[in-house]
N, C-alpha and C positions, 0 to 999 in steps of 0.2 A: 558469505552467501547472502545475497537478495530475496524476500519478499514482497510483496505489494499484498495490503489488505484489501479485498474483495468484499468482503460483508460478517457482520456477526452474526452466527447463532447460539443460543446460547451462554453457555459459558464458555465458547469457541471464538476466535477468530478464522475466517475461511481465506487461506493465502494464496496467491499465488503465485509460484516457484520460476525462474528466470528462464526455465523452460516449458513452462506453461502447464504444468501439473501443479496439482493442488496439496493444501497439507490443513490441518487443522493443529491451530495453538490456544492452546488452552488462556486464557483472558489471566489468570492468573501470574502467568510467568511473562507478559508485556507490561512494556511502562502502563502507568495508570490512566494518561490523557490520548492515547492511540484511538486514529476515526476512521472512517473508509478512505481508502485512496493513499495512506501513507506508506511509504517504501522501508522496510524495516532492515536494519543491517545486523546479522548474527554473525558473532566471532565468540567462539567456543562458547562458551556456556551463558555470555553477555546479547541480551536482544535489546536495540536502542532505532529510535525513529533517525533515518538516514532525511536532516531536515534538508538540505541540499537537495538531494532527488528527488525529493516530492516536492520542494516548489519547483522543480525545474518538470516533473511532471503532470502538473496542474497549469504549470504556464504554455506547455505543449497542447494539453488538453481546450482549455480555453481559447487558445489561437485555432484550431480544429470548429469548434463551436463559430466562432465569429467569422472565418470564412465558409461555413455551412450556412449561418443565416445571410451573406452578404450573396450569393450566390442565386436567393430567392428574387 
């Protein structure tokens, strides 16, 4: 299962789920260098930053932005 982190509160991470509901994870039980936007991969009891998706969703993200300002 997929995450994507949304924002910290907290001692929380606020995630959101591959169908678009939300979960809160506790900061404690994530790798220690997790930031917003990173796509987090859970397999059973193991949560690990999916580094793959998240540059390949930051590189979506940004291509989005630069045709928003080429547009003005």
């Amino acid at each position: 299962m997929k995450f994507t982190i949304d924002r910290f509160e907290g001692n929380f991470a606020v995630c959101e789920k591959e169908d678009g509901t939300m979960i809160n994870i506790n900061r404690d039980k994530l790798p220690k260098k997790v930031k917003e936007g990173d796509i987090l991969l859970v397999e059973d009891d193991s949560i690990k930053v999916d580094e793959k998706a998240t540059k390949e969703r930051k590189k979506s993200i940004d291509k989005l932005m630069e045709d928003l300002w080429e547009q003005e």
